[in-house]
N, C-alpha and C positions, 0 to 999 in steps of 0.2 A: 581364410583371408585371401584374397585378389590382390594382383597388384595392377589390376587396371578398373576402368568404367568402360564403359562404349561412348556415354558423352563425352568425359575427358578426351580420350581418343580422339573425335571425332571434334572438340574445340584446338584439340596442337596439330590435329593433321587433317585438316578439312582436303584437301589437293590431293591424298593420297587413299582415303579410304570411300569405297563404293559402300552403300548403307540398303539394307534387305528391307523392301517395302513390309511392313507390318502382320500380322498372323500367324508368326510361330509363338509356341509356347515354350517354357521350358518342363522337362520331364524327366531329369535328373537328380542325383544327390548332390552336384555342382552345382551352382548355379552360373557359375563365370568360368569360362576356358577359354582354350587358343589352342594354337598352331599352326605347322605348317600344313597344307592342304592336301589331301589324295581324294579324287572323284570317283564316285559312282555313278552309270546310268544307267536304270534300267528302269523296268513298269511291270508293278505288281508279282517282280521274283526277286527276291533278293540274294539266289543264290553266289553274286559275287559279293555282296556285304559279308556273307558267312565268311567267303576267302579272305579277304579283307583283314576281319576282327579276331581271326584264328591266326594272322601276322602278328610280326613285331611292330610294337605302332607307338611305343613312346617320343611323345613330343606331338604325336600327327591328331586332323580331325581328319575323319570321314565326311565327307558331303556328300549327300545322296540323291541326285535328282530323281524320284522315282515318278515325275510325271506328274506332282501331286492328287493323287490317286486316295480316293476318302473310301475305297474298298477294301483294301488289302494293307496289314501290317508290316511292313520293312522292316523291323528291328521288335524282340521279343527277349524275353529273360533271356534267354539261354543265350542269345548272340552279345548282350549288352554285357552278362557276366564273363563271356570270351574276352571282349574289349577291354573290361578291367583287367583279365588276366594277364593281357598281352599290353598293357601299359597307355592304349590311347586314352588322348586328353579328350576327348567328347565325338559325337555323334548328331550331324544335322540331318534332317531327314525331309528333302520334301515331298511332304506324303504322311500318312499312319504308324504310330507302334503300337505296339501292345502288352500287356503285364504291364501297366503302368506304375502300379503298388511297389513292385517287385524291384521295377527301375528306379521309380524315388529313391531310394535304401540305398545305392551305392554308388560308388564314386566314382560317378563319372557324369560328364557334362551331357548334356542328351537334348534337344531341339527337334520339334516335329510340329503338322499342323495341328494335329489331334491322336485321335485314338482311336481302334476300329479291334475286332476281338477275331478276327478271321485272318487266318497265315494267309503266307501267299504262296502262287505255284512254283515249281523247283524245275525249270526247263534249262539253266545256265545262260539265259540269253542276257544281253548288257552289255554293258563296256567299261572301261576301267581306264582313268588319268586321259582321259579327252574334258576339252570346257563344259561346264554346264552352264545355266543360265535361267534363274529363275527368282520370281518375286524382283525383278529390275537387274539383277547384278549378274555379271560374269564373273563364275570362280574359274580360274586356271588352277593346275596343278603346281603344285609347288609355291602357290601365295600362302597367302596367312589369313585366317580365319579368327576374330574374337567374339565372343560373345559372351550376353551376361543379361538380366532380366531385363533390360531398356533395348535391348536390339541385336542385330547382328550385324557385324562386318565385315569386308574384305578389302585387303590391301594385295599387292604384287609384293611391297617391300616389308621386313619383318620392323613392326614399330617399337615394340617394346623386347 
């Protein structure tokens, strides 16, 4: 059970929440999460995600700008069951996962364009807690992220 929607949301604080233009899907066993924000950017390595989800991350979402890159998957069992280990509330991905079976089953919130069956390379290149910006919306670090099957959004201030 949720305790939010993204329409509600988005009808009590029209002023304050940026709304992700359309094309993710969800690919989790959550379907609604939040938190506060920590950024990823990279393209087609996702070697800081791994650092990332191998933190302590209760309460946070990952956001991933990976370019949205429909070749290579950012996020795969093994780093999604990290994330649960390590407590984060979900996983945006702009971009590809894969084991998607695998990710369904557990609990965690997980957002991506699609799905692609090829890892990606391991060079350590990216950046970590700079803005991203993609599908219309600036995420800074340290805003708020929610999402839930109707959409995604961001705020600066934490809403609920």
């Amino acid at each position: 059970m949720t305790d939010f929607t993204t329409p509600d949301l988005c009808d009590e604080f029209p002023e304050q929440v940026s709304v992700v233009d359309p094309g993710f899907s969800n690919f989790g066993g959550v379907d609604a999460f939040h938190g506060q924000v920590v950024t990823v950017k990279c393209f087609e390595d996702n070697s800081l995600v791994r650092e990332w989800v191998n933190q302590p991350g209760e309460g946070l979402v990952l956001v991933v700008d990976g370019g949205g890159s429909m070749r290579r998957a950012m996020l795969g069992d093994q780093l999604a069951e990290s994330a649960v280990a390590n407590g984060w509330a979900g996983i945006i991905i702009y971009g590809c996962i894969r084991d998607v079976d695998i990710i369904a089953g557990l609990p965690l919130g997980v957002q991506a364009l699609g799905s692609h069956p090829m890892k990606t390379d391991k060079k350590g290149i990216g950046e970590s807690n700079v803005p991203v910006t993609f599908r219309g919306v600036r995420f800074a670090p340290e805003g708020y992220v929610y999402a839930d099957n109707n959409g995604i959004l961001f705020s600066q201030e934490r809403l609920i």
